[in-house]
N, C-alpha and C positions, 0 to 999 in steps of 0.2 A: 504494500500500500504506500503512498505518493500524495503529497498535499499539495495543492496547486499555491494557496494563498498561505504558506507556513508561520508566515509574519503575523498572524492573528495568535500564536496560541499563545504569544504572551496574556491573554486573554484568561488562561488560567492560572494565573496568579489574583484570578479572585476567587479562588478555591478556599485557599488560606485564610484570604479577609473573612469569606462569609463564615468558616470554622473560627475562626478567632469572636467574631460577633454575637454568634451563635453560643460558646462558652462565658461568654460575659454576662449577655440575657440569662444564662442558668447562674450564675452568680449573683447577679442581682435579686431573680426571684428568692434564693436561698435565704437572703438577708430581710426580707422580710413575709420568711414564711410564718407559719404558728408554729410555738415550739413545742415539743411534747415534753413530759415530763418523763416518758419513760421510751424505751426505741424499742420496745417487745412489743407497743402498741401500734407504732409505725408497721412495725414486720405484718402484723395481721393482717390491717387494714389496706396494705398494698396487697393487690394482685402477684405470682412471682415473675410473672409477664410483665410486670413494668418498666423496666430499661427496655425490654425491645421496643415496648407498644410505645414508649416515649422518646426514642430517639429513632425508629427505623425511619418514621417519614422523612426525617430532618436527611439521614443519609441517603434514603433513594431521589432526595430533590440534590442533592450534592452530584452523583451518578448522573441526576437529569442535567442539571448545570454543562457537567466536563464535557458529555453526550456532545449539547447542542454546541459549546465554543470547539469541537472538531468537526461540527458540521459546517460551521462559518471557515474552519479552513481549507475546503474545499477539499474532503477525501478522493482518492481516485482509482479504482482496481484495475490491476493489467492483467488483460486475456491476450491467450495467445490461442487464436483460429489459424486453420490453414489458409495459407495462399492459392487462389486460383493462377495465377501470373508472378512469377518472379524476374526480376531483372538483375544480371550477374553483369559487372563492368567488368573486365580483365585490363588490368593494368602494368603494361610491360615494359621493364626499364631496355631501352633501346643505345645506350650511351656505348662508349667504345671498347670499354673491357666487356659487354659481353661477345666481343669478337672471340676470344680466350678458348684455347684449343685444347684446354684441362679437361674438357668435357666435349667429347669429339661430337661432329664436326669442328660447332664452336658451340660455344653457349649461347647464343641468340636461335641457330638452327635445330641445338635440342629441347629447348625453350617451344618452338613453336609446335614441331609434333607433339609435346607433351600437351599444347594448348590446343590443338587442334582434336586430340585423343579428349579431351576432355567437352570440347562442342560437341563432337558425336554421341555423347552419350546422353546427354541435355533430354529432357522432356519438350515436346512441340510446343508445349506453353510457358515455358523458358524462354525467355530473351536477354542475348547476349551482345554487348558493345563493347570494342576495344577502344584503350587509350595508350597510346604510347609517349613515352617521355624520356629524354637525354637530357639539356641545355634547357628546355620550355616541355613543354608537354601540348598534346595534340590528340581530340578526340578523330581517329580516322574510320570507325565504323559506329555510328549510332545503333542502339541495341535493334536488334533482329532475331527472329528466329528462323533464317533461312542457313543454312550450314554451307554451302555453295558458295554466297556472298564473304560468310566469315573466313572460309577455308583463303579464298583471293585476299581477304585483307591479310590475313596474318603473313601469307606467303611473302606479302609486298613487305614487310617491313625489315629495314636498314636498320643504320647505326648512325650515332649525333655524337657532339660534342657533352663532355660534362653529365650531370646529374640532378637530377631537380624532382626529389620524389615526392615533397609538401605539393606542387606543381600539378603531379599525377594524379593524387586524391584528391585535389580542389576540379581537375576537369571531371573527374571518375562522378564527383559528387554534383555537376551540374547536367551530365548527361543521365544520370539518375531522374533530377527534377526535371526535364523534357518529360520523362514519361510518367513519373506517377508525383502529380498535381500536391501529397500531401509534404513535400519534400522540398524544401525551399532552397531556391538555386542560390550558389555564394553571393555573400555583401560585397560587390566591390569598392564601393564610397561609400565609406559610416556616416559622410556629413548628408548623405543623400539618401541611403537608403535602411531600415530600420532591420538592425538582426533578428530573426526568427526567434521567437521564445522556445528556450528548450525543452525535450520532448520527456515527459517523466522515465526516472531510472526505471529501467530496465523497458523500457517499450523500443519493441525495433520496428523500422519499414520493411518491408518483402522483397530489402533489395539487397545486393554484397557487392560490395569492393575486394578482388582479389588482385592484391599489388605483389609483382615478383622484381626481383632487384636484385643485383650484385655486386653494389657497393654502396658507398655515404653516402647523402644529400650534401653537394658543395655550389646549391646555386638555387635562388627560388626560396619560395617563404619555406616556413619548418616544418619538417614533418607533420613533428606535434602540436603546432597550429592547424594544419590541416586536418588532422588527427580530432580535435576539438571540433571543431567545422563537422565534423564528421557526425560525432557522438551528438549534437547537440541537436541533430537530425535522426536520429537512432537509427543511423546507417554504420555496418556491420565492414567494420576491415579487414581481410586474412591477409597476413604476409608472406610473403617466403621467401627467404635468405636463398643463394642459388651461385655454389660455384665451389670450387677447392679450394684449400688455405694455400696454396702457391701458385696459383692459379698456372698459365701457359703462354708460347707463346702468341702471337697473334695475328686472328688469318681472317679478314672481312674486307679486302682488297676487291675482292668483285661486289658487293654490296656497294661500296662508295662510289665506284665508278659509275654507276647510273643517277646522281645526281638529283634522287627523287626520295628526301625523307619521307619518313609517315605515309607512306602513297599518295605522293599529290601536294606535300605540303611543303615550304620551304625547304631547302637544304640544309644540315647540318655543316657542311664542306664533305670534300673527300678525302683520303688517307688515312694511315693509321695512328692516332694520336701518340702510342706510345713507342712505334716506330717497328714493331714489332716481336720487343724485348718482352720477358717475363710479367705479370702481375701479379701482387698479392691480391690475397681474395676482399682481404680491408670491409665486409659486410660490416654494418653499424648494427648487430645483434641488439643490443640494447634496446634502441631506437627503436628499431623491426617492433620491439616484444613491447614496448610503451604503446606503440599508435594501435596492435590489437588490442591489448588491454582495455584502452581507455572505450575503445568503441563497442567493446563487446566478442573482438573476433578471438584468431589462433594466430600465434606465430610457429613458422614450420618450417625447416632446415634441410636443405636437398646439395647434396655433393655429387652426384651422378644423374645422368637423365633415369634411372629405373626408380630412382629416389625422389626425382619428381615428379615422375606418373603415380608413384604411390601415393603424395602429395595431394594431387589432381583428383585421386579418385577419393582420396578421404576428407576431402572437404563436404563440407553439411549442408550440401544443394537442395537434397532429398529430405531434408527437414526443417528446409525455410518455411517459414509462418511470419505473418503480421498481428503485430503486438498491436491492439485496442485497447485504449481509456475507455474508463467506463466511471462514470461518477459516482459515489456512493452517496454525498452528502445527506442526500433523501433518507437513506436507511440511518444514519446517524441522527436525523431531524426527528423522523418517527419514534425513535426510543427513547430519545432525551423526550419527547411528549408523552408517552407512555406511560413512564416515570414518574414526572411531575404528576399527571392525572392520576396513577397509584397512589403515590404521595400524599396528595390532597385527601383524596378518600380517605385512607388510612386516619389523620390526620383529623378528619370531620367525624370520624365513625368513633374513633379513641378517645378524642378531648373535641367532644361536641361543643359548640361556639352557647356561651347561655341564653 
């Protein structure tokens, strides 16, 4: 459970006062009751019922009280229904070390059959969209479920300059809100435009960002900003770290020469940035395991392409569901009145008014 409006429950810090009030009134009456002369005669003459019958109502109006100030703060329960329609982004770091021959062909070419293996298996009411990201990031296939169309994008994509993985979840997370309305596309101007209120903990959209990478973020807002961006929309990031600790040399020489990043988008330039020499594998594990965390996903560690098809197939496509708020405040309104109306009764029926 989830409180929309949490800043009301200082509200119940009139719990106290009215108990404190409530002990005073019993102190005053005591002071000028009748006194007995003897307290054998008190004992008879009381019921043994009388501390319940004389304090229950005071406590079920107390119960009533708490009830109704967390119905003012707006209770809220999350169901999780299934999804008839999920949208999976595939988010593919496209930069120059995954030329890297540690992982034969390279790693961008065992990258793609393992993505490609992974749209095959998709359900027809699946939709899938890539993003690819080096130096900026670029949505090149808006989501689809045509596999034909995906299999041509993925084939087309090259290598860029650099790395900008905060870059790849800010488009990953706009081409999400193209398609499902409840999912608010990023703020680019905070003077212009108003951020999204966040979605209660633990509700997600019916949609995943699967971001694979194989090294730091050295360019482009921060992950973990975009990471934020993310959760604040209860959109679902899985990561995956992708590559050996000494990584290889490097061989994406025919890639660059065709002069066409992203298919169709600007160039990155051509050649090999590192000239051909060895790479360390340099992943920002950390980072990786923050931006799942914070948004709800997995972080997941692949050193061989057999290791990222097992990856591919153990991600939790087959049990995306959409997380619904559901208000309760009614059910809190209704008992705190319940109460009080016991209360009363009780109250009327025990110390009838003269």
């Amino acid at each position: 459970m989830d409180l929309l409006w949490p800043g009301l429950l200082p509200l119940l810090a009139l719990i106290p006062l009215v108990i404190a009030l409530y002990l005073w009134m019993l102190h005053r009456r005591r002071r000028f009751a009748v006194r007995y002369s003897s307290l054998v005669l008190v004992r008879e003459v009381v019921p043994q019922q009388s501390w319940l019958r004389r304090h229950l109502p005071f406590v079920l109006f107390l119960s009533a009280l708490t009830s109704l100030v967390f119905a003012l703060a707006r209770p809220v329960a999350i169901v999780s229904v299934p999804s008839g329609q999920a949208t999976i982004i595939l988010a593919i770091d496209v930069s120059r070390s995954m030329c890297s021959t540690d992982i034969p062909p390279n790693r961008l070419e065992a990258a793609k059959v393992a993505a490609l293996s992974f749209i095959q298996r998709q359900r027809a009411t699946t939709q899938i969209g890539v993003v690819a990201f080096a130096g900026f990031a670029e949505m090149v296939q808006m989501p689809t479920n045509d596999p034909e169309v995906l299999e041509t994008t993925v084939h087309s994509l090259i290598t860029g300059n650099r790395t900008a993985i905060g870059s790849g979840i800010l488009e990953a997370i706009d081409a999400i809100a193209e398609i499902d309305k409840n999912v608010a596309p990023i703020v680019s101007d905070e003077s212009s435009d108003i951020a999204p209120t966040p979605v209660p903990q633990g509700a997600y959209a019916p949609d995943i960002i699967v971001l694979l990478t194989d090294g730091a973020s050295n360019t482009g807002p921060s992950p973990l900003v975009a990471a934020q961006q993310a959760a604040d929309r209860g959109v679902r990031v899985y990561t995956i770290g992708f590559g050996t600790e000494n990584g290889g040399a490097m061989n994406c020489s025919a890639q660059s020469q065709t002069g066409d990043s992203f298919s169709g988008g600007p160039s990155f330039g051509g050649g090999g940035q590192f000239g051909g020499g060895g790479f360390r594998r340099g992943i920002d594990e950390e980072t990786l395991k923050r931006v799942a965390d914070m948004t709800g996903g997995t972080y997941y560690s692949a050193e061989s392409a057999g290791e990222l098809h097992s990856v591919f197939q153990n991600l939790p496509t087959h049990l995306i569901t959409k997380h619904e708020t559901t208000e309760i405040s009614f059910a809190f309104t209704a008992i705190g009145a319940l109460l009080a109306a016991v209360a009363t009764a009780l109250a009327l029926l025990w110390h009838p008014l003269p």
